[in-house]
N, CA, C, O and CB atoms as a CASP TS submission, in Angstrom:
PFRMAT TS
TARGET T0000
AUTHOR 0000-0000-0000
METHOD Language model
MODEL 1
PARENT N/A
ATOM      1  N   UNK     1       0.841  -1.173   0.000  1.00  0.00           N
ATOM      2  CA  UNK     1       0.000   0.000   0.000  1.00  0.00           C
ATOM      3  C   UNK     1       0.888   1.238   0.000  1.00  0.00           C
ATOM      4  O   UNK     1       1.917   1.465   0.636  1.00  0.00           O
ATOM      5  CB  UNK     1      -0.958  -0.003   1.214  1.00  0.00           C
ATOM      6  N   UNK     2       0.113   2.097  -1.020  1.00  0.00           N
ATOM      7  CA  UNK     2       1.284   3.250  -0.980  1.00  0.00           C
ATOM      8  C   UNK     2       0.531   4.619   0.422  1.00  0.00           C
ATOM      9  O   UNK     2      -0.585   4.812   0.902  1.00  0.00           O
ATOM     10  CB  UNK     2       1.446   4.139  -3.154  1.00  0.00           C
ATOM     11  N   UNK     3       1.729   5.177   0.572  1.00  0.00           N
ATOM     12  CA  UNK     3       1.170   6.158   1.787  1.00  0.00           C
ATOM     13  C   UNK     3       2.061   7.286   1.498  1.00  0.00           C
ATOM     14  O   UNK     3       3.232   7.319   1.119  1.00  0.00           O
ATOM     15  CB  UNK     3       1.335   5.569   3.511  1.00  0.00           C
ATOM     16  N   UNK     4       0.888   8.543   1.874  1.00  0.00           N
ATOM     17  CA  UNK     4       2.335  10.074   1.352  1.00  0.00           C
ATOM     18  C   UNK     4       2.519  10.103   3.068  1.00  0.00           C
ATOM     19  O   UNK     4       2.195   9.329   3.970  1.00  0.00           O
ATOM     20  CB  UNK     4       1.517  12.430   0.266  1.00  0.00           C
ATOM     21  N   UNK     5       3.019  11.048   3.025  1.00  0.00           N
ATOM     22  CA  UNK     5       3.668  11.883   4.009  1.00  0.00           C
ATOM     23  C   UNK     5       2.346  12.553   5.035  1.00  0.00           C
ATOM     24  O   UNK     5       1.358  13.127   4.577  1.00  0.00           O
ATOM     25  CB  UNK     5       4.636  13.141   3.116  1.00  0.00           C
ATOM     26  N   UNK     6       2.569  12.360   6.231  1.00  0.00           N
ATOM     27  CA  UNK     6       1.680  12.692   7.109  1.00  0.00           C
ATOM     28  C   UNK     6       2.121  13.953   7.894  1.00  0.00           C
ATOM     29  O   UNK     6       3.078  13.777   8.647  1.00  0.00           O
ATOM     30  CB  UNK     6       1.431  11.568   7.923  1.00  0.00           C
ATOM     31  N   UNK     7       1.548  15.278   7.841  1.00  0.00           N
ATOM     32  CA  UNK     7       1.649  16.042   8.343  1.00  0.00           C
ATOM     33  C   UNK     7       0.874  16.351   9.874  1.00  0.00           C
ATOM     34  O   UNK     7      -0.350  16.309   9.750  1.00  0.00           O
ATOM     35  CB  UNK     7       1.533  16.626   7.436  1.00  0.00           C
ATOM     36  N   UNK     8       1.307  16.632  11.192  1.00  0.00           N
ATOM     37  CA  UNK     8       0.595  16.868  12.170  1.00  0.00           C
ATOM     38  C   UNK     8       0.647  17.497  12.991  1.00  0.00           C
ATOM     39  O   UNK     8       1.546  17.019  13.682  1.00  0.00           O
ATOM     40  CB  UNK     8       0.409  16.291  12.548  1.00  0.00           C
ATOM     41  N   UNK     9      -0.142  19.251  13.977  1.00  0.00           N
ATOM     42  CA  UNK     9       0.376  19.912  14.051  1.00  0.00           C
ATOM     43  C   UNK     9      -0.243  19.706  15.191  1.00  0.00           C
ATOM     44  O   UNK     9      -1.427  19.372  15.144  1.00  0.00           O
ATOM     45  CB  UNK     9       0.557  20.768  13.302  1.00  0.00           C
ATOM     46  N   UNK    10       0.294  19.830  16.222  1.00  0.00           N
ATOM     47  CA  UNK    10       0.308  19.671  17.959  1.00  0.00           C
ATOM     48  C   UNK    10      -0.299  21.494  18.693  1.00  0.00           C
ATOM     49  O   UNK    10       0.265  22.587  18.759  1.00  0.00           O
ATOM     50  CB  UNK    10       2.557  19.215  18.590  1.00  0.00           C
ATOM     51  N   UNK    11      -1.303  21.128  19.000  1.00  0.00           N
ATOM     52  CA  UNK    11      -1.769  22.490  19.941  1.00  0.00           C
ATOM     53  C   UNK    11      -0.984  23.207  21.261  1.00  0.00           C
ATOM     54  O   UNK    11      -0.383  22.441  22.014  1.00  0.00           O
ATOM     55  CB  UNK    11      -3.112  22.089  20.580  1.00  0.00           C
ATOM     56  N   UNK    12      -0.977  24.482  21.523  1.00  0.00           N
ATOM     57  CA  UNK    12       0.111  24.735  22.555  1.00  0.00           C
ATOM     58  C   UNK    12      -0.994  24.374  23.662  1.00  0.00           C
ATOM     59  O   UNK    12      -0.941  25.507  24.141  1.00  0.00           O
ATOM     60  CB  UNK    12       0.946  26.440  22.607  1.00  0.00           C
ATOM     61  N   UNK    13      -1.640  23.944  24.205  1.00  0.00           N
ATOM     62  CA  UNK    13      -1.680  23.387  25.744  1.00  0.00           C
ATOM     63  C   UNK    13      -2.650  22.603  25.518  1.00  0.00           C
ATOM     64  O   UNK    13      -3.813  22.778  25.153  1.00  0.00           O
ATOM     65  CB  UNK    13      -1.955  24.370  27.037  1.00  0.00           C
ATOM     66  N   UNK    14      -1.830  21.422  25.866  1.00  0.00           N
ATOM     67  CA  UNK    14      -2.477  20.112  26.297  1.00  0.00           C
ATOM     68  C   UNK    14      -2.487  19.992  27.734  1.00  0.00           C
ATOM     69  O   UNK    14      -1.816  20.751  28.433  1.00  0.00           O
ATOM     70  CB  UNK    14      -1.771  18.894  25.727  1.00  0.00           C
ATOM     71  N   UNK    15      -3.277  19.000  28.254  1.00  0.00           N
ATOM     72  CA  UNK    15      -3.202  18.467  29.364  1.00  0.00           C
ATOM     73  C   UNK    15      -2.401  17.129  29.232  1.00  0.00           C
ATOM     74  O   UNK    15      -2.163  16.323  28.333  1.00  0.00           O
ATOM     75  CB  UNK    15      -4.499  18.364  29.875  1.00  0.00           C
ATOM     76  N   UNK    16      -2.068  17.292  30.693  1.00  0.00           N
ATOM     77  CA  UNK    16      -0.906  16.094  30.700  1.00  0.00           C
ATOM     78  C   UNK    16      -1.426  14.569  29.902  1.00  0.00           C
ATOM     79  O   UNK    16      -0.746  14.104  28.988  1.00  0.00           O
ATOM     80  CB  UNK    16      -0.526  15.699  32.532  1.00  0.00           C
ATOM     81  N   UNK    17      -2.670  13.905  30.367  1.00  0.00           N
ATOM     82  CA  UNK    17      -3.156  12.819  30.033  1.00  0.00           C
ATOM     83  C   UNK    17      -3.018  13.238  28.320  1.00  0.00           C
ATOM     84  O   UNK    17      -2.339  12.440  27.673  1.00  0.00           O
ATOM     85  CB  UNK    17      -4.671  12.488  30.800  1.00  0.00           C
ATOM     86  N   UNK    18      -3.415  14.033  27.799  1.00  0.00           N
ATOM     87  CA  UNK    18      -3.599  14.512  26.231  1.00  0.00           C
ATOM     88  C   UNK    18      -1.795  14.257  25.640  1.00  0.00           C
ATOM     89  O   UNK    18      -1.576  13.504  24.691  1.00  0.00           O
ATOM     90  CB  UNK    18      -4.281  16.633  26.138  1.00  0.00           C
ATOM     91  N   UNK    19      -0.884  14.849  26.216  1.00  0.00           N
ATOM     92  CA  UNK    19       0.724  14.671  26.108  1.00  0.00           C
ATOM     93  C   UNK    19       0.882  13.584  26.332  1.00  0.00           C
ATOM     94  O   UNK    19       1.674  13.274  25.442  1.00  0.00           O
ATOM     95  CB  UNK    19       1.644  15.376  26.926  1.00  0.00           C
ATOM     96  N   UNK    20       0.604  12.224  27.219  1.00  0.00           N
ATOM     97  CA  UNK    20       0.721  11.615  27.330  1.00  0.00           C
ATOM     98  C   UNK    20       0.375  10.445  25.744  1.00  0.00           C
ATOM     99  O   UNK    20       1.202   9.792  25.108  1.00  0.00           O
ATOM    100  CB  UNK    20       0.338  11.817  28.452  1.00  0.00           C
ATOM    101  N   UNK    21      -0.888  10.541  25.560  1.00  0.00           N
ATOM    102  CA  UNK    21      -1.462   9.870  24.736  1.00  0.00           C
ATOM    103  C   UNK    21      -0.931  10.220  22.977  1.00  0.00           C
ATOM    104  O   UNK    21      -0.743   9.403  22.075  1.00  0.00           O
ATOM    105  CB  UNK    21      -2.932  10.142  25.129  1.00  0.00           C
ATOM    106  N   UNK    22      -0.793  11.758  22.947  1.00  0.00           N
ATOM    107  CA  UNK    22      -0.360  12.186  22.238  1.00  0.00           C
ATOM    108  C   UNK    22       0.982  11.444  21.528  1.00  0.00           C
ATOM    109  O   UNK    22       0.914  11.012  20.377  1.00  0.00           O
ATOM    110  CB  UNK    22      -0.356  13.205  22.741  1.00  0.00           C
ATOM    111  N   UNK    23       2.113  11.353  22.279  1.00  0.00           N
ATOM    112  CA  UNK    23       3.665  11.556  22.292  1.00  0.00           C
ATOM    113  C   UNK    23       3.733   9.765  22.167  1.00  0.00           C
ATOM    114  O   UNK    23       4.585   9.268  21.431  1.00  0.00           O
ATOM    115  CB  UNK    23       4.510  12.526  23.995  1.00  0.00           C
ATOM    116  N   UNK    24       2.777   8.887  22.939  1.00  0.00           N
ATOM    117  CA  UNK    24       3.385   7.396  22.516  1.00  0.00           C
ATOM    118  C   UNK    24       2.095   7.024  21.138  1.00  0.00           C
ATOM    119  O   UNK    24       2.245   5.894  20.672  1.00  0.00           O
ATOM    120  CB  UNK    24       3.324   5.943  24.274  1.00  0.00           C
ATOM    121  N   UNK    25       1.400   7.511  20.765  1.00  0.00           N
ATOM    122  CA  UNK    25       0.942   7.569  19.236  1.00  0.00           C
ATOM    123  C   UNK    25       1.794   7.713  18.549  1.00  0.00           C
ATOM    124  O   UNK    25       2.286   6.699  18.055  1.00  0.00           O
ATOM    125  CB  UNK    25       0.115   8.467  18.807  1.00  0.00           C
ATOM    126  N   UNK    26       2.384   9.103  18.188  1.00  0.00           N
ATOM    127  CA  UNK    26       3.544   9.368  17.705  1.00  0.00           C
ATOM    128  C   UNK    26       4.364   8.929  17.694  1.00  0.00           C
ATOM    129  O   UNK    26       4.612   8.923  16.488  1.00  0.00           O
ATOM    130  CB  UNK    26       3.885   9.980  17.861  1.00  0.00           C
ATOM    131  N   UNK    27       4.985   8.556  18.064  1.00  0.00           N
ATOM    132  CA  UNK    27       6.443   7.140  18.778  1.00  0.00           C
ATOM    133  C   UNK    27       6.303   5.882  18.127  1.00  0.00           C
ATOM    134  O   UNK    27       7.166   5.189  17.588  1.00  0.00           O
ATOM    135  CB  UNK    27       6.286   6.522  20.719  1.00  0.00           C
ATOM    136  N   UNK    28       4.282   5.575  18.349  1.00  0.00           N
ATOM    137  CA  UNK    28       3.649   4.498  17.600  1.00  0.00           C
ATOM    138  C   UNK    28       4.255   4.104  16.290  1.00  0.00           C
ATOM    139  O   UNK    28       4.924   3.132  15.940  1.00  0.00           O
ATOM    140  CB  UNK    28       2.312   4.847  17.357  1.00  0.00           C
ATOM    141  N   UNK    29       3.602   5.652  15.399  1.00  0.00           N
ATOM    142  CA  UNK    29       3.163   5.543  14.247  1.00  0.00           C
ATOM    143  C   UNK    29       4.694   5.454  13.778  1.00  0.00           C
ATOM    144  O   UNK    29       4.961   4.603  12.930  1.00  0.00           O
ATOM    145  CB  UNK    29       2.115   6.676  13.725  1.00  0.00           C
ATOM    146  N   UNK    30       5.760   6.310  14.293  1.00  0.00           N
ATOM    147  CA  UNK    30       7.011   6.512  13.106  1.00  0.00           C
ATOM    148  C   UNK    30       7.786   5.371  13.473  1.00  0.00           C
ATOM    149  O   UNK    30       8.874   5.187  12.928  1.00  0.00           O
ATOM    150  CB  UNK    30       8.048   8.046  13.157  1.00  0.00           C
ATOM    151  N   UNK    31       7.255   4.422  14.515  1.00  0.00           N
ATOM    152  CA  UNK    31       8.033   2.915  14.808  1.00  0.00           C
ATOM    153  C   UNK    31       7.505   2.342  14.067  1.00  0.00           C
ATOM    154  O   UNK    31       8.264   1.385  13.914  1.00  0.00           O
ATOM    155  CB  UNK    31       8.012   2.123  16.100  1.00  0.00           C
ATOM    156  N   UNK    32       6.233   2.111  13.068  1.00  0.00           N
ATOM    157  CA  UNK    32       6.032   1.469  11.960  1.00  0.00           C
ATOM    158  C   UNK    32       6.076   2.024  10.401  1.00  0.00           C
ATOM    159  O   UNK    32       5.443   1.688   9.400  1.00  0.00           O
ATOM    160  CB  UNK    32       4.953   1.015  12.222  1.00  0.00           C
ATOM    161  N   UNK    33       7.136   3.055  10.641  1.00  0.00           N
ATOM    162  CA  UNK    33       7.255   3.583   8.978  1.00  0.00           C
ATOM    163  C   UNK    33       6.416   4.735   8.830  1.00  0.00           C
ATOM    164  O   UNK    33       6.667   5.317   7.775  1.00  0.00           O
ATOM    165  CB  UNK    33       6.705   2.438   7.777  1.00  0.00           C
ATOM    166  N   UNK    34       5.580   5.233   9.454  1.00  0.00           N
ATOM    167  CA  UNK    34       4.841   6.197   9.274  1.00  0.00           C
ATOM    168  C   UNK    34       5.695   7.592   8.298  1.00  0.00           C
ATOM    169  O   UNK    34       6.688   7.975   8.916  1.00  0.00           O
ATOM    170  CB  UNK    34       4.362   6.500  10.781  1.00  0.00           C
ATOM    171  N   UNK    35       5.573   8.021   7.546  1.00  0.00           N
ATOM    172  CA  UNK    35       6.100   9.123   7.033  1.00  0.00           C
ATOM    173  C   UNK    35       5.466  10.743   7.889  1.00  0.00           C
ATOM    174  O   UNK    35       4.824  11.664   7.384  1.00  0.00           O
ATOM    175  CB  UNK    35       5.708   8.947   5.373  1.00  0.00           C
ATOM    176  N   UNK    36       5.899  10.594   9.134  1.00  0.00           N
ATOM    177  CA  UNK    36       5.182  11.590  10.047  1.00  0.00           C
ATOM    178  C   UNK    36       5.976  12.904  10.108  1.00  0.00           C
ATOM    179  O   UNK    36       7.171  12.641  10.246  1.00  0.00           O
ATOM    180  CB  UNK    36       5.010  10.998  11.543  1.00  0.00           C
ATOM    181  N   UNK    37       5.753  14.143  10.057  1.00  0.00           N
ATOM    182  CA  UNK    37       6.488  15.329  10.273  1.00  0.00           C
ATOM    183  C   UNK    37       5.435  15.363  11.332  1.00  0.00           C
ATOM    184  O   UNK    37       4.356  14.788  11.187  1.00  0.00           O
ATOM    185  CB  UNK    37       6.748  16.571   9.080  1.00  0.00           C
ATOM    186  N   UNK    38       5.880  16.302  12.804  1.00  0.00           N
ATOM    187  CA  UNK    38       5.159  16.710  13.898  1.00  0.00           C
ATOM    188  C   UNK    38       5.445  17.909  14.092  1.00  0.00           C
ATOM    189  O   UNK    38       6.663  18.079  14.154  1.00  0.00           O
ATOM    190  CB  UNK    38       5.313  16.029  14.987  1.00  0.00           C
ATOM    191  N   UNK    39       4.815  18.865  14.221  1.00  0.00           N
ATOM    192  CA  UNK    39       5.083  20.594  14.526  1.00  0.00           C
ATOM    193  C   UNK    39       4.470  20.190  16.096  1.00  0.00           C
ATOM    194  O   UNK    39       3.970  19.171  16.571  1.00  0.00           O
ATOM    195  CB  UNK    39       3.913  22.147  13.296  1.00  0.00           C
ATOM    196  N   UNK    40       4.748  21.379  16.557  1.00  0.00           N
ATOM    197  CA  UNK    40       4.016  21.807  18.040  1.00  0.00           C
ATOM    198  C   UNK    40       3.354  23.207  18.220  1.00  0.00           C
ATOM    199  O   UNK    40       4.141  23.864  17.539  1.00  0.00           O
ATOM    200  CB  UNK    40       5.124  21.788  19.217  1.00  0.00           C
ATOM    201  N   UNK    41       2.569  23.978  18.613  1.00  0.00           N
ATOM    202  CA  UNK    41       2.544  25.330  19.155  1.00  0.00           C
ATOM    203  C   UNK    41       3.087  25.427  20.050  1.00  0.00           C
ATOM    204  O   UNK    41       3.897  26.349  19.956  1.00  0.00           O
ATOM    205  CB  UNK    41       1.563  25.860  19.407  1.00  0.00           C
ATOM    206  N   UNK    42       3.109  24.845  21.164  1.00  0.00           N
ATOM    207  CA  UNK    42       3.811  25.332  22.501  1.00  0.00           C
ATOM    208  C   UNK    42       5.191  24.601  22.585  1.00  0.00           C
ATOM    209  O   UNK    42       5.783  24.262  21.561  1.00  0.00           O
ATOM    210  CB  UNK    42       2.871  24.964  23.906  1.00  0.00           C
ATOM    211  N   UNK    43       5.590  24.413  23.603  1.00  0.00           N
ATOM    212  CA  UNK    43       6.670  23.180  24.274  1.00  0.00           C
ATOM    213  C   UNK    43       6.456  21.741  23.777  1.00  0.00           C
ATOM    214  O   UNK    43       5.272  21.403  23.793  1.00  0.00           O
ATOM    215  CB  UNK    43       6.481  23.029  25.982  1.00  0.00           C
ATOM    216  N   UNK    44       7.138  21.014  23.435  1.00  0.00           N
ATOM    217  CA  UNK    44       6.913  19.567  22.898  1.00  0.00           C
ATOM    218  C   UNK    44       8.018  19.148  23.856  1.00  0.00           C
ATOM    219  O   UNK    44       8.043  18.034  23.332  1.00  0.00           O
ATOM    220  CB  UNK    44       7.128  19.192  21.088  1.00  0.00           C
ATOM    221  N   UNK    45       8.980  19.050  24.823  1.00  0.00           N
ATOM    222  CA  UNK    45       9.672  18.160  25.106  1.00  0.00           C
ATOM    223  C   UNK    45       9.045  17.008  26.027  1.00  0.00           C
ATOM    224  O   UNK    45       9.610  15.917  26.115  1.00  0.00           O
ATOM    225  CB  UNK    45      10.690  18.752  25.560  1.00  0.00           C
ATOM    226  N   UNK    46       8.013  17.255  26.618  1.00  0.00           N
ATOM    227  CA  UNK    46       7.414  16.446  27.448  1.00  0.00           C
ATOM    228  C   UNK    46       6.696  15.235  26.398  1.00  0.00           C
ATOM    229  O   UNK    46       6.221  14.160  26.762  1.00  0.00           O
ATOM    230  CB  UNK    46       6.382  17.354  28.404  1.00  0.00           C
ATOM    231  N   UNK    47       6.788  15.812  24.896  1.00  0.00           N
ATOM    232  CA  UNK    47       5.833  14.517  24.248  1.00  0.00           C
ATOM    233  C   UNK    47       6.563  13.339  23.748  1.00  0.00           C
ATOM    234  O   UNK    47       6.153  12.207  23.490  1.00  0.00           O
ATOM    235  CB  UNK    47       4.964  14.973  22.944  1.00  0.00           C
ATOM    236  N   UNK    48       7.771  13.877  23.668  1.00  0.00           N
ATOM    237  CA  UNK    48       9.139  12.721  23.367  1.00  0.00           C
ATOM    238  C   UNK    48       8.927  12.419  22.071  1.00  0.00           C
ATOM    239  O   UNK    48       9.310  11.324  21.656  1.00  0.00           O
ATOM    240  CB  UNK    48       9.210  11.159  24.281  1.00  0.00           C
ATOM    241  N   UNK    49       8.461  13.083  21.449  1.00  0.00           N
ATOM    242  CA  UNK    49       8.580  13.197  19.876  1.00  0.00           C
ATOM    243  C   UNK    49       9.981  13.105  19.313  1.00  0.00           C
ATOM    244  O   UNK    49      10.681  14.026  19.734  1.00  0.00           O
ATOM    245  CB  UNK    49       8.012  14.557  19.386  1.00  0.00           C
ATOM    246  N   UNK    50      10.675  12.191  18.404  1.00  0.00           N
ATOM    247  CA  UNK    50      11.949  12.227  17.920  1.00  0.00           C
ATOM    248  C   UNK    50      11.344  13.420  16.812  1.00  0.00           C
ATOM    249  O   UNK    50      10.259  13.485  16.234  1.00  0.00           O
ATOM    250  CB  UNK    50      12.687  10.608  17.345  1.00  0.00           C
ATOM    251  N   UNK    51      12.597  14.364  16.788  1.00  0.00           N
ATOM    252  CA  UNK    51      12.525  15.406  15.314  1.00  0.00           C
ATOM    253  C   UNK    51      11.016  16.537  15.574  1.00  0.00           C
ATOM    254  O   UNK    51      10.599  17.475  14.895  1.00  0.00           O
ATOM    255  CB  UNK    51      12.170  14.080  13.466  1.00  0.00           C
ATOM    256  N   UNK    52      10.678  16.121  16.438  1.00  0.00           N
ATOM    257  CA  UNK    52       9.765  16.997  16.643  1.00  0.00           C
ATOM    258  C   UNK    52      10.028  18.858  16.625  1.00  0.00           C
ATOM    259  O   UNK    52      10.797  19.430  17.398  1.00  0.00           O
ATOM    260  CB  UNK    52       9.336  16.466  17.894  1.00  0.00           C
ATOM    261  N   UNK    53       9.210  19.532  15.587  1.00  0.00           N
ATOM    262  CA  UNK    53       9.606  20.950  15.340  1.00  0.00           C
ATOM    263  C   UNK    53       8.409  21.673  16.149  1.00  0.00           C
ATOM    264  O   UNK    53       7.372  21.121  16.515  1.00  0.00           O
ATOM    265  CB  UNK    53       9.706  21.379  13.608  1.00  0.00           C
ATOM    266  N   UNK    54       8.844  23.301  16.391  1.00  0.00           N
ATOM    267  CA  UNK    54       8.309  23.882  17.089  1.00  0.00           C
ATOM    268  C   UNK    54       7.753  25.037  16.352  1.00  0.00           C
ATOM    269  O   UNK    54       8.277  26.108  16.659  1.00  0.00           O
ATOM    270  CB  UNK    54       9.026  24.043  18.056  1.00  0.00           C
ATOM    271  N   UNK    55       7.001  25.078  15.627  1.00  0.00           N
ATOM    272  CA  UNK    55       6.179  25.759  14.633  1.00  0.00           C
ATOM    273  C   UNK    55       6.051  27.054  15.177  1.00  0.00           C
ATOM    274  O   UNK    55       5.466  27.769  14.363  1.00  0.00           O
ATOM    275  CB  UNK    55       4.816  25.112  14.344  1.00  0.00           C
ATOM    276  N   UNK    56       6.390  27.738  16.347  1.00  0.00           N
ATOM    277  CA  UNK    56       6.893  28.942  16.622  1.00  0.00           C
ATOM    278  C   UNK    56       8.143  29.656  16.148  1.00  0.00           C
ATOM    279  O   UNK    56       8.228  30.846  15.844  1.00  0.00           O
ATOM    280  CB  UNK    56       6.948  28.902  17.702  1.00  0.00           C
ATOM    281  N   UNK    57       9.103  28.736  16.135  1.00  0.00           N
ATOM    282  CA  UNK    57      10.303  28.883  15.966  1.00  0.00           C
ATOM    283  C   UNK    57      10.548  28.761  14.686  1.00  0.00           C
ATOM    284  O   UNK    57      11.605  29.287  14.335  1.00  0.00           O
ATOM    285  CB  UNK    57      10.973  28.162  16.667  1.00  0.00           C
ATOM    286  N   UNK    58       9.831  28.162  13.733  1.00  0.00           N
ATOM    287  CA  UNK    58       9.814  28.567  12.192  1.00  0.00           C
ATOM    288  C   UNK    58      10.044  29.983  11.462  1.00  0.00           C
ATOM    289  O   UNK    58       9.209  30.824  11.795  1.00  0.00           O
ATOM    290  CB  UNK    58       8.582  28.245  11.779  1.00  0.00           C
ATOM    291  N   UNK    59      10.663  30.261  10.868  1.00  0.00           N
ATOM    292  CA  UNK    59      10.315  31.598  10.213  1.00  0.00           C
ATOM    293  C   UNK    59       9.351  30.859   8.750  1.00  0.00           C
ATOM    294  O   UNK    59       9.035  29.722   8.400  1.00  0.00           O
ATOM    295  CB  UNK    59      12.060  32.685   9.732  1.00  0.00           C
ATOM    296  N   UNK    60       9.132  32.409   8.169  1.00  0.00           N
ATOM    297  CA  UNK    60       7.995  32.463   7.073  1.00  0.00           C
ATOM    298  C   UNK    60       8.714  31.150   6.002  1.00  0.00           C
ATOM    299  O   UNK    60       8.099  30.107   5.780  1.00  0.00           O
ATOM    300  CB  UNK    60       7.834  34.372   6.181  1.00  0.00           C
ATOM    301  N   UNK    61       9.828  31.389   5.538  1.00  0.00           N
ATOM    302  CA  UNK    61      10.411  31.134   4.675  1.00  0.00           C
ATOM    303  C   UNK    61      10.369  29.260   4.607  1.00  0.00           C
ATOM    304  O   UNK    61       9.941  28.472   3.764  1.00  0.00           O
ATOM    305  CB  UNK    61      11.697  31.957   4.864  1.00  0.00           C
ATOM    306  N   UNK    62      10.959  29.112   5.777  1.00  0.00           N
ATOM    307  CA  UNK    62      10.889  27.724   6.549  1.00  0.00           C
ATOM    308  C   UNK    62       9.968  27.139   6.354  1.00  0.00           C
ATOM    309  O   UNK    62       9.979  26.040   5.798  1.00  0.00           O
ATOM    310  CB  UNK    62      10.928  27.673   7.814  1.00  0.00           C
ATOM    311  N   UNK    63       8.557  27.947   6.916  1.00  0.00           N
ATOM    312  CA  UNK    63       7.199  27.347   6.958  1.00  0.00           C
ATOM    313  C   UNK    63       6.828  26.640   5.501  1.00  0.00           C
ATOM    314  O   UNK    63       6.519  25.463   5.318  1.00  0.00           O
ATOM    315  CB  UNK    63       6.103  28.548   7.340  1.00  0.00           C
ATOM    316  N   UNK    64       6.951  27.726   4.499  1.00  0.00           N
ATOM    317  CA  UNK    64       6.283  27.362   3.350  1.00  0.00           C
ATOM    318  C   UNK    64       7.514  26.204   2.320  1.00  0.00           C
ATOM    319  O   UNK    64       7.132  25.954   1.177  1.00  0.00           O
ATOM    320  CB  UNK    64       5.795  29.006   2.543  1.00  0.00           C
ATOM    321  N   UNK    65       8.445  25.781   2.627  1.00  0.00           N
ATOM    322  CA  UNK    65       9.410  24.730   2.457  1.00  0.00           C
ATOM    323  C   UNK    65       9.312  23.671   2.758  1.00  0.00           C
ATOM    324  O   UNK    65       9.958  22.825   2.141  1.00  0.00           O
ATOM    325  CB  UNK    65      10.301  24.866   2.854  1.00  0.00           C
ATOM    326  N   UNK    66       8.296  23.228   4.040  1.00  0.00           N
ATOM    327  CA  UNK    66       7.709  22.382   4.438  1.00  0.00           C
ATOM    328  C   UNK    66       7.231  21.083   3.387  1.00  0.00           C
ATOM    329  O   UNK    66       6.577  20.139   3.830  1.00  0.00           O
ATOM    330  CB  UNK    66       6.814  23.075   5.024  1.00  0.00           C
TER
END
């Protein structure tokens, strides 16, 4: 089965249970090949996202390179 690229953009405040559930999905999906890019609004280190970007910290240029 063919699959593109999965884009997914993380809200700045979750609740912990939400980070929780969030971050081992994620972990899930790119441990079986998933073609996943993950942005965040807020803080992501608590979601343990590998490569995980911080869509604040993007500039314009960046964004649309995506």
């Amino acid at each position: 089965m063919s699959t593109g690229e999965c884009y997914w953009y993380i809200g700045e405040s979750l609740r912990p249970w939400e980070s929780a559930v969030t971050g081992a999905l994620a972990r899930a999906l790119l441990k079986e090949g998933l073609p996943l890019r993950c942005f965040s609004g807020g803080g992501g280190e608590n979601l343990g996202i590998p490569d995980l970007l911080s869509w604040n910290s993007l500039t314009f240029l960046e964004r649309t390179g995506l």
